[in-house]
Short mmCIF file of the C-alpha atoms (twelve columns), coordinates in Angstrom:
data_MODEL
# 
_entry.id   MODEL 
# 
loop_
_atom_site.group_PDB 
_atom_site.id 
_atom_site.type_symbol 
_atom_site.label_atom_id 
_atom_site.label_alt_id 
_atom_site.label_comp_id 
_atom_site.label_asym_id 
_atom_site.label_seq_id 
_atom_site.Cartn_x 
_atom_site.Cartn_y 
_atom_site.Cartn_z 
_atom_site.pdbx_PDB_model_num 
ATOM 1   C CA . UNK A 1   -191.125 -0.088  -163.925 1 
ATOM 2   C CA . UNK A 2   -192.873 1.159   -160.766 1 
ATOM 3   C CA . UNK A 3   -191.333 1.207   -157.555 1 
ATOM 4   C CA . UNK A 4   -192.626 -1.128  -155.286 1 
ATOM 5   C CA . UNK A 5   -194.305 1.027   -152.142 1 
ATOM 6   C CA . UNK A 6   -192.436 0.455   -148.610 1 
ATOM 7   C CA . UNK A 7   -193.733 -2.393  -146.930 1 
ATOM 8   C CA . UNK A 8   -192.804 -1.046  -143.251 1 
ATOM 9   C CA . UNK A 9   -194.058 1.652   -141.055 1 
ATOM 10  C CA . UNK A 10  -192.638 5.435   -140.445 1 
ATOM 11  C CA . UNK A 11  -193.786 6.999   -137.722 1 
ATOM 12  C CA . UNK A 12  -192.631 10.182  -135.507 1 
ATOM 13  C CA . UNK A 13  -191.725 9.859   -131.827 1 
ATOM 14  C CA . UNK A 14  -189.449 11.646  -129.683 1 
ATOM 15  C CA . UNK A 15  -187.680 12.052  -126.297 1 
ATOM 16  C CA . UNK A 16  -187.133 14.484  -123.194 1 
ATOM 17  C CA . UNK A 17  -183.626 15.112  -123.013 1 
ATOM 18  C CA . UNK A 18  -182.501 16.000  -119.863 1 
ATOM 19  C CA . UNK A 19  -178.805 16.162  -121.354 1 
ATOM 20  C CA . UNK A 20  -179.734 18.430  -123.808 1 
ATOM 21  C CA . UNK A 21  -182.653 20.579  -122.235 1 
ATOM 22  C CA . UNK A 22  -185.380 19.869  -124.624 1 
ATOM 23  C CA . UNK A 23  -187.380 17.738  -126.348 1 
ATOM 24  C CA . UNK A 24  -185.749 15.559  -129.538 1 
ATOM 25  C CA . UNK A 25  -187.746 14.656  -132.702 1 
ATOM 26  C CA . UNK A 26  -187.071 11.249  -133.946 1 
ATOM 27  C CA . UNK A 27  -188.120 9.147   -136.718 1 
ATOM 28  C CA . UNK A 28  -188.697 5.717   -136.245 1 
ATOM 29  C CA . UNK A 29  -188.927 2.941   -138.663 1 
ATOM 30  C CA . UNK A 30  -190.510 -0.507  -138.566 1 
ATOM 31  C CA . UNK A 31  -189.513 -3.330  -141.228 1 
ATOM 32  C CA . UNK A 32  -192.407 -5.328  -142.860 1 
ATOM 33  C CA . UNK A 33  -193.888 -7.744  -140.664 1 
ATOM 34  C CA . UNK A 34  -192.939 -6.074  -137.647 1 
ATOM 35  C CA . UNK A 35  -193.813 -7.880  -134.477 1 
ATOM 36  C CA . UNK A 36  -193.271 -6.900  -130.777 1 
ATOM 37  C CA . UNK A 37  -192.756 -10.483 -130.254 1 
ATOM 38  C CA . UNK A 38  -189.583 -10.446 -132.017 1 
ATOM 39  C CA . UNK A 39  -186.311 -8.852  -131.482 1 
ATOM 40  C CA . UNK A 40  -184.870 -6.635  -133.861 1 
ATOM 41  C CA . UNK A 41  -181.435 -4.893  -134.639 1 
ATOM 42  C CA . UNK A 42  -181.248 -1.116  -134.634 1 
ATOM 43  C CA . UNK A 43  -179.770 1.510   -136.786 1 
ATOM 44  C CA . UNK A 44  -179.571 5.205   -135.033 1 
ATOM 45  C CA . UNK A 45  -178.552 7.954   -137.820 1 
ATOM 46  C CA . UNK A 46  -177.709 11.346  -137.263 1 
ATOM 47  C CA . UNK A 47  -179.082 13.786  -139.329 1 
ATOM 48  C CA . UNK A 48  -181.944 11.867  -139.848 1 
ATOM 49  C CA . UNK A 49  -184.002 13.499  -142.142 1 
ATOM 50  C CA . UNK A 50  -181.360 13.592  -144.879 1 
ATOM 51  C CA . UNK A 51  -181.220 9.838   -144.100 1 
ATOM 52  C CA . UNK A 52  -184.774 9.197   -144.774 1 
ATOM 53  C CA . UNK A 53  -185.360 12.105  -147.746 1 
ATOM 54  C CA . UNK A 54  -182.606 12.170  -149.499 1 
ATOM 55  C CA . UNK A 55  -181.046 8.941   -148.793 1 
ATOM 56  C CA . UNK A 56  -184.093 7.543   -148.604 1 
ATOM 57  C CA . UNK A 57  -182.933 4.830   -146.703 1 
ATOM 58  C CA . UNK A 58  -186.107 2.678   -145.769 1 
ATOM 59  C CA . UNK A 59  -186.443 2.081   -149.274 1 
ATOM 60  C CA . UNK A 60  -182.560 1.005   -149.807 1 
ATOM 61  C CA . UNK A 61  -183.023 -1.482  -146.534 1 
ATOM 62  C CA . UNK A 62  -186.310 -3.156  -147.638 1 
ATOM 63  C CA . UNK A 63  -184.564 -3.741  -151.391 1 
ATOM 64  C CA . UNK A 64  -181.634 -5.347  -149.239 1 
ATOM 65  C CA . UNK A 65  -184.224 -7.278  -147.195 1 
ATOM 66  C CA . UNK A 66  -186.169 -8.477  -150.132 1 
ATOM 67  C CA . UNK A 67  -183.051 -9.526  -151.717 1 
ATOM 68  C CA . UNK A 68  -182.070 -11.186 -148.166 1 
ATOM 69  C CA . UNK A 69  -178.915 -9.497  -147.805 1 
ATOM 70  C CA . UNK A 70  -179.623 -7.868  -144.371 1 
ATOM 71  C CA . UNK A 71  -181.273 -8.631  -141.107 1 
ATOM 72  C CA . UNK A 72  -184.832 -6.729  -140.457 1 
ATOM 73  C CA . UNK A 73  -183.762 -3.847  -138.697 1 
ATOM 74  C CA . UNK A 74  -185.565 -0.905  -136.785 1 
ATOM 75  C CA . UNK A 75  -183.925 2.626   -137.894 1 
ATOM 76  C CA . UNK A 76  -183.958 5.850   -136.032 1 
ATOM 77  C CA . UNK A 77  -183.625 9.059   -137.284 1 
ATOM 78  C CA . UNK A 78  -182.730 11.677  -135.330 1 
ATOM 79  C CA . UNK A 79  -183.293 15.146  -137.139 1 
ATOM 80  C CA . UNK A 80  -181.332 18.605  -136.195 1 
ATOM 81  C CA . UNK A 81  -182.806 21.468  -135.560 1 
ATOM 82  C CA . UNK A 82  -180.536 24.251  -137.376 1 
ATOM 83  C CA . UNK A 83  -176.495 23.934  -138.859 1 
ATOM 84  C CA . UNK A 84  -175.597 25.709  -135.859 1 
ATOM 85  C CA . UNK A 85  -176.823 23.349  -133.527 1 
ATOM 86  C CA . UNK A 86  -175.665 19.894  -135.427 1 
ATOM 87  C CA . UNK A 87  -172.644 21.922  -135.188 1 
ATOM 88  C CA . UNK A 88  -172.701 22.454  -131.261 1 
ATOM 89  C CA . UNK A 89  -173.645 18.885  -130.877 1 
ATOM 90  C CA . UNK A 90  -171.664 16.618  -133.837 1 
ATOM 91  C CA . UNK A 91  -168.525 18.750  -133.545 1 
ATOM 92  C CA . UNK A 92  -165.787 17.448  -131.289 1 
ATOM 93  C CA . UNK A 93  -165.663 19.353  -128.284 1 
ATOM 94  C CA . UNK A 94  -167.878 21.963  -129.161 1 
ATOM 95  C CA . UNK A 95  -169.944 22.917  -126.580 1 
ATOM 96  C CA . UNK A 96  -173.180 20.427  -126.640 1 
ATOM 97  C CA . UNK A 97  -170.970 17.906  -127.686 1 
ATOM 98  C CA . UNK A 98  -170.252 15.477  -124.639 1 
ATOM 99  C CA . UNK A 99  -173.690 15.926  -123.624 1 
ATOM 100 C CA . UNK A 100 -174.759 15.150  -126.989 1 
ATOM 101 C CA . UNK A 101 -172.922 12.088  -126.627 1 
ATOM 102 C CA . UNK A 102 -174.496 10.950  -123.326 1 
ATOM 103 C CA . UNK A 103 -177.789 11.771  -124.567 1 
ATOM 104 C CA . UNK A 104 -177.122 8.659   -127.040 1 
ATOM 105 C CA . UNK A 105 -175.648 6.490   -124.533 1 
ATOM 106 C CA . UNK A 106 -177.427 7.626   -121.637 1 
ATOM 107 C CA . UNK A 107 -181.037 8.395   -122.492 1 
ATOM 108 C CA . UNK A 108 -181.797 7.376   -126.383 1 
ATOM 109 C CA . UNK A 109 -180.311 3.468   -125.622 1 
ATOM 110 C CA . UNK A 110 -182.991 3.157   -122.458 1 
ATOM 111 C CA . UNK A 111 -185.536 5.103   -124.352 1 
ATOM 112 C CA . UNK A 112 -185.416 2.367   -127.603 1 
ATOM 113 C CA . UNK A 113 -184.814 -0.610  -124.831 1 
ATOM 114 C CA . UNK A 114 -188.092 0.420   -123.097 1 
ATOM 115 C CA . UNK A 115 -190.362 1.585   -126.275 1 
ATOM 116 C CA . UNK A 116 -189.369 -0.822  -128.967 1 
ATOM 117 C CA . UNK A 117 -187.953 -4.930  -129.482 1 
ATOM 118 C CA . UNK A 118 -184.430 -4.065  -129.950 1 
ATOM 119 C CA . UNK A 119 -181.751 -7.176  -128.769 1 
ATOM 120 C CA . UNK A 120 -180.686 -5.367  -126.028 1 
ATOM 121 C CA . UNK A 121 -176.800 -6.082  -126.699 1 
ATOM 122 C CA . UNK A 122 -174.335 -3.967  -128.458 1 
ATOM 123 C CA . UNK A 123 -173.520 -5.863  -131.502 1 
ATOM 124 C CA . UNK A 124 -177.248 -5.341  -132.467 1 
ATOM 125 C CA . UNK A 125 -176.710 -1.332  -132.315 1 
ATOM 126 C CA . UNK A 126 -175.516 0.631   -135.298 1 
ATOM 127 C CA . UNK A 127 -174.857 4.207   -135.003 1 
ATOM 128 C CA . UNK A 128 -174.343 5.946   -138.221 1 
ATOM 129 C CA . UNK A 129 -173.515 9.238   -140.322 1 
ATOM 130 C CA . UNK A 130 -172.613 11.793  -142.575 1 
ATOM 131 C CA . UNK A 131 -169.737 13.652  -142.286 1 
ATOM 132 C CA . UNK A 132 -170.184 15.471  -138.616 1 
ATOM 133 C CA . UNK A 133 -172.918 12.861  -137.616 1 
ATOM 134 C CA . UNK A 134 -169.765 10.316  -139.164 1 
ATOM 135 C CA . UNK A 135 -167.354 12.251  -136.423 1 
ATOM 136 C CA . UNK A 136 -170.455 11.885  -133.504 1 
ATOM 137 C CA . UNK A 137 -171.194 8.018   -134.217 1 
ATOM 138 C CA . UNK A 138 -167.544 7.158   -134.240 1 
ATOM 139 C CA . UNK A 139 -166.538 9.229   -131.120 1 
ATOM 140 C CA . UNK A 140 -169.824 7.591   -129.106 1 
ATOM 141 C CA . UNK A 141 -168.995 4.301   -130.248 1 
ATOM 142 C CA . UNK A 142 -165.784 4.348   -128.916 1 
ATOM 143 C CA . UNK A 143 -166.199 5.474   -125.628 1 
ATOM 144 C CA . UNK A 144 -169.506 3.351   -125.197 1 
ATOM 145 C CA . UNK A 145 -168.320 -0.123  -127.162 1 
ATOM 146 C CA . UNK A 146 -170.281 -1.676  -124.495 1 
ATOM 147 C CA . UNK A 147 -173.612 -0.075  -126.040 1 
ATOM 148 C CA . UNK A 148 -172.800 0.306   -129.390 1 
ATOM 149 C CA . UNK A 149 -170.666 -2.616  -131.566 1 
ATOM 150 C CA . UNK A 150 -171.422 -0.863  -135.212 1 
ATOM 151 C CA . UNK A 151 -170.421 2.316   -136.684 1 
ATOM 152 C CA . UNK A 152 -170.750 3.552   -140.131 1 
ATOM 153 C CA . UNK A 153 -169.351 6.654   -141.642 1 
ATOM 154 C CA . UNK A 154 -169.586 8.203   -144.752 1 
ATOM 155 C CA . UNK A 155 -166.952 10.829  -145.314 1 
ATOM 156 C CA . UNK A 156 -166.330 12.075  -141.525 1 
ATOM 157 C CA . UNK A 157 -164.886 14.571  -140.323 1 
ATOM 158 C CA . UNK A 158 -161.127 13.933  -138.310 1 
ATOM 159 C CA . UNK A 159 -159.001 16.137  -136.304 1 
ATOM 160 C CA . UNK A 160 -156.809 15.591  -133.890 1 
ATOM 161 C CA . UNK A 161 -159.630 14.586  -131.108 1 
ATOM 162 C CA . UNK A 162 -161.029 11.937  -133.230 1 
ATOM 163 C CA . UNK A 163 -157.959 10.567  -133.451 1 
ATOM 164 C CA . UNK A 164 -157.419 10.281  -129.319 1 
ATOM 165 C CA . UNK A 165 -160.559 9.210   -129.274 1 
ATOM 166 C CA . UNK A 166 -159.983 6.305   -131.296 1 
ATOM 167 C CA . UNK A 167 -156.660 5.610   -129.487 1 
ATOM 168 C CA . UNK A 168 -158.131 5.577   -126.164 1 
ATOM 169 C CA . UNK A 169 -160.389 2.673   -126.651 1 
ATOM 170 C CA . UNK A 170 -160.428 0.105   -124.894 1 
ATOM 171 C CA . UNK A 171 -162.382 -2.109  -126.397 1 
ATOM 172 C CA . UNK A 172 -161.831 -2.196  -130.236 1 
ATOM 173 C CA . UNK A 173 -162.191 -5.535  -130.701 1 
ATOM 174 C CA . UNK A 174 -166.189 -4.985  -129.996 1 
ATOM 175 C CA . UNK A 175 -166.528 -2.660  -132.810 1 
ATOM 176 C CA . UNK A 176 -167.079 -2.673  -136.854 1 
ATOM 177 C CA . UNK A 177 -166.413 -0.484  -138.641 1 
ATOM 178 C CA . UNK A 178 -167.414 1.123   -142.030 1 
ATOM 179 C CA . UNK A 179 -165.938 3.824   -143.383 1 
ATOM 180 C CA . UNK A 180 -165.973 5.962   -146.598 1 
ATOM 181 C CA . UNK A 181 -164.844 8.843   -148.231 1 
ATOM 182 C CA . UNK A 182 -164.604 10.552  -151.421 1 
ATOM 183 C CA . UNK A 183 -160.903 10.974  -153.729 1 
ATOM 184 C CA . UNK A 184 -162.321 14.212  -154.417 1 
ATOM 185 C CA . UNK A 185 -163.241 15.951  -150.937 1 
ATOM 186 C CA . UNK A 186 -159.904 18.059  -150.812 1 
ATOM 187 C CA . UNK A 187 -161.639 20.866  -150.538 1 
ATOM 188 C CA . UNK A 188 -165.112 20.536  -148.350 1 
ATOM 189 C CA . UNK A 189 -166.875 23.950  -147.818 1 
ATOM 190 C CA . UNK A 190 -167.609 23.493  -143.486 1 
ATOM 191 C CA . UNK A 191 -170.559 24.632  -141.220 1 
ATOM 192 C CA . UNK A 192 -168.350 27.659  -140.243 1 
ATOM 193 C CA . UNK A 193 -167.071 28.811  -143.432 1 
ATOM 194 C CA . UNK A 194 -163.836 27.446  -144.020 1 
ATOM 195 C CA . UNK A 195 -162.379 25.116  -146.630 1 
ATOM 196 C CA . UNK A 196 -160.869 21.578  -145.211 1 
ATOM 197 C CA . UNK A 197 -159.232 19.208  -146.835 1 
ATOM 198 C CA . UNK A 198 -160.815 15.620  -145.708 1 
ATOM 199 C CA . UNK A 199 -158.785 13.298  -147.231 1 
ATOM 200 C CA . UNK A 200 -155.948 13.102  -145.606 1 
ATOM 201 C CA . UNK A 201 -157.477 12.920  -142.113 1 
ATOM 202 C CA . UNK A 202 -159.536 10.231  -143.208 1 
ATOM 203 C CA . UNK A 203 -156.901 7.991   -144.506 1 
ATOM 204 C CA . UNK A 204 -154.509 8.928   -140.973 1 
ATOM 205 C CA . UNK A 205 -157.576 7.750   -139.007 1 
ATOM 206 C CA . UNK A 206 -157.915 4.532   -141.690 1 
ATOM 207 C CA . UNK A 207 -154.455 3.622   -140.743 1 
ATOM 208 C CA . UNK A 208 -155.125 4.119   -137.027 1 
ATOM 209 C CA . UNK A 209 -158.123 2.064   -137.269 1 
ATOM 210 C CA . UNK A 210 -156.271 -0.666  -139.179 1 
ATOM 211 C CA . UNK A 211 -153.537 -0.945  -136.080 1 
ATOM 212 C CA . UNK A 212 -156.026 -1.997  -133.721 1 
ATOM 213 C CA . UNK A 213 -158.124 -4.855  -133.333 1 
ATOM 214 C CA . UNK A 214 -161.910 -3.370  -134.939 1 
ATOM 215 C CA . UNK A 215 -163.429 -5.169  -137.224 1 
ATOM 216 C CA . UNK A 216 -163.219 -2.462  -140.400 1 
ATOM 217 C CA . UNK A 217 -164.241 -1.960  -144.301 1 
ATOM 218 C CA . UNK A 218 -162.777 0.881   -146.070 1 
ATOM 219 C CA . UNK A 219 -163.597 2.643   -149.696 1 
ATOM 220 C CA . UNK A 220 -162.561 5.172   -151.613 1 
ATOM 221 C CA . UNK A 221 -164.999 6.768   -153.917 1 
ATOM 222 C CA . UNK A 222 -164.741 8.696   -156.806 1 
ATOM 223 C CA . UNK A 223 -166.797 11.920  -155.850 1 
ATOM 224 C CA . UNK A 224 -166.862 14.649  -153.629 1 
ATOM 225 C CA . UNK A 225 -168.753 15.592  -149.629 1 
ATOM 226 C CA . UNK A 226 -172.019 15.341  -151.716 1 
ATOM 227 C CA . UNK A 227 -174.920 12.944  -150.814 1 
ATOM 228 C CA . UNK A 228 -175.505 11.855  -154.082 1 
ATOM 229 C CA . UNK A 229 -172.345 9.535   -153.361 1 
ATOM 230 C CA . UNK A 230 -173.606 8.727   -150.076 1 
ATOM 231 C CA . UNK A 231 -176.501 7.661   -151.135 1 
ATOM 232 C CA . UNK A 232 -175.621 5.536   -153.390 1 
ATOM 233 C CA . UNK A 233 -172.916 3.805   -151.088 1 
ATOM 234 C CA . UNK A 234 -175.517 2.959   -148.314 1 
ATOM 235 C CA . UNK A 235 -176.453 -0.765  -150.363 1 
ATOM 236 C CA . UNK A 236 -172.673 -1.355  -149.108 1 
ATOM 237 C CA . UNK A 237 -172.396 0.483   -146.002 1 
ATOM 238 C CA . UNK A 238 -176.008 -1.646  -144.733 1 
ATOM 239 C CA . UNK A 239 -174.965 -4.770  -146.465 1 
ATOM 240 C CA . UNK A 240 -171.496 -4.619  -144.427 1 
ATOM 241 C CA . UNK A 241 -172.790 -4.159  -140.825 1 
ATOM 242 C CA . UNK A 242 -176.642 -5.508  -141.095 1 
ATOM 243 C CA . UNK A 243 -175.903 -8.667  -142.480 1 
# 
């Protein structure tokens, strides 16, 4: 049978960042029906374009919506420019990192508040990604629970920062949490040629997690740092935080 053609709207936009010294690409989704009269939740993924190509995630959220398992929603992708920028901005620490992170706090929040019907509270922000954009969306949550009250990760990366991170905020019981990663990523090829073993990490930052007061859903999955898995988690991952 024929797949039904998306209901909503794709469109490109984008924003001066001051933080990072350029201009930023985004792509912007609107659900069916969209009205400016009405207020709408927001989901902000990294790596955007592999959220909308290959995960092709306005298609997975209007079969949710259809099925009435999630709220409508306006998503916003926010596309990379090369590996070894993602790298300079998702990587903890690296060196476009922190401003990275206030550009999402500081500049993309305002940006979406002004430009689009988004409930302008925290609970109604999702920030969400794939392994580095995982790391970024987890790291900015924390430090900005105030702005953002939903994270979801598939297959992050963890080191010791992310861990800090996590232990320094203050606010956990303003956060959810979804988190997932594969039995078989013990040995991920990285963005600067090594081999890492994600696992392990991911299961010490599960248990950290679990000692403090977010709100959290955790999966194991039987597959390695490939999208194909991702993809076909994000039904649970959208189901768990937009519903």
């Amino acid at each position: 049978m024929a797949k039904k053609p998306l209901q909503g709207t794709t469109l490109d936009d984008h924003i001066m960042s001051k933080e990072l010294e350029e201009e930023i690409p985004l792509i912007v989704y609107t659900p069916p029906d969209f009205t400016p009269m009405q207020s709408y939740h927001v989901l902000i993924c990294q790596d955007g374009s592999d959220y909308f190509q290959i995960g092709r995630i306005p298609r997975v959220f209007e079969e949710l919506l259809d099925e009435g398992e999630i709220n409508e929603t306006i998503i916003v992708g926010i596309p990379y420019p090369s590996v070894d920028i993602r790298r300079e901005r998702y990587f903890p620490n690296d060196v476009q990192n922190e401003a990275y992170i206030r550009f999402l706090a500081h500049e993309l929040v305002p940006y979406l508040d002004e430009h689009y019907p988004i409930e302008p509270i925290a609970s109604a922000r999702t920030l969400a990604g794939d392994s580095l954009g995982g790391t970024v969306s987890l790291m900015t949550a924390v430090r900005y629970p105030s702005l953002f009250g939903n994270v979801m990760m598939h297959s992050p990366f963890v080191n010791a920062n992310v861990l800090e991170d996590v232990k320094n905020c203050n606010h956990s019981e303003k956060i959810s949490i979804y988190h997932v990663i594969g039995l078989q990523e013990t040995e991920v090829n990285t963005t600067d040629g090594n081999i890492v073993n994600f696992l392990p990490p991911n299961r010490d930052l599960r248990d950290l997690i679990k000692s403090m007061n977010f709100s959290y859903e955790y999966h194991e999955f039987d597959g390695d740092h490939k999208w194909v898995h991702w993809q076909k988690d994000l039904p649970r991952g959208l189901k768990s935080l937009l519903s």
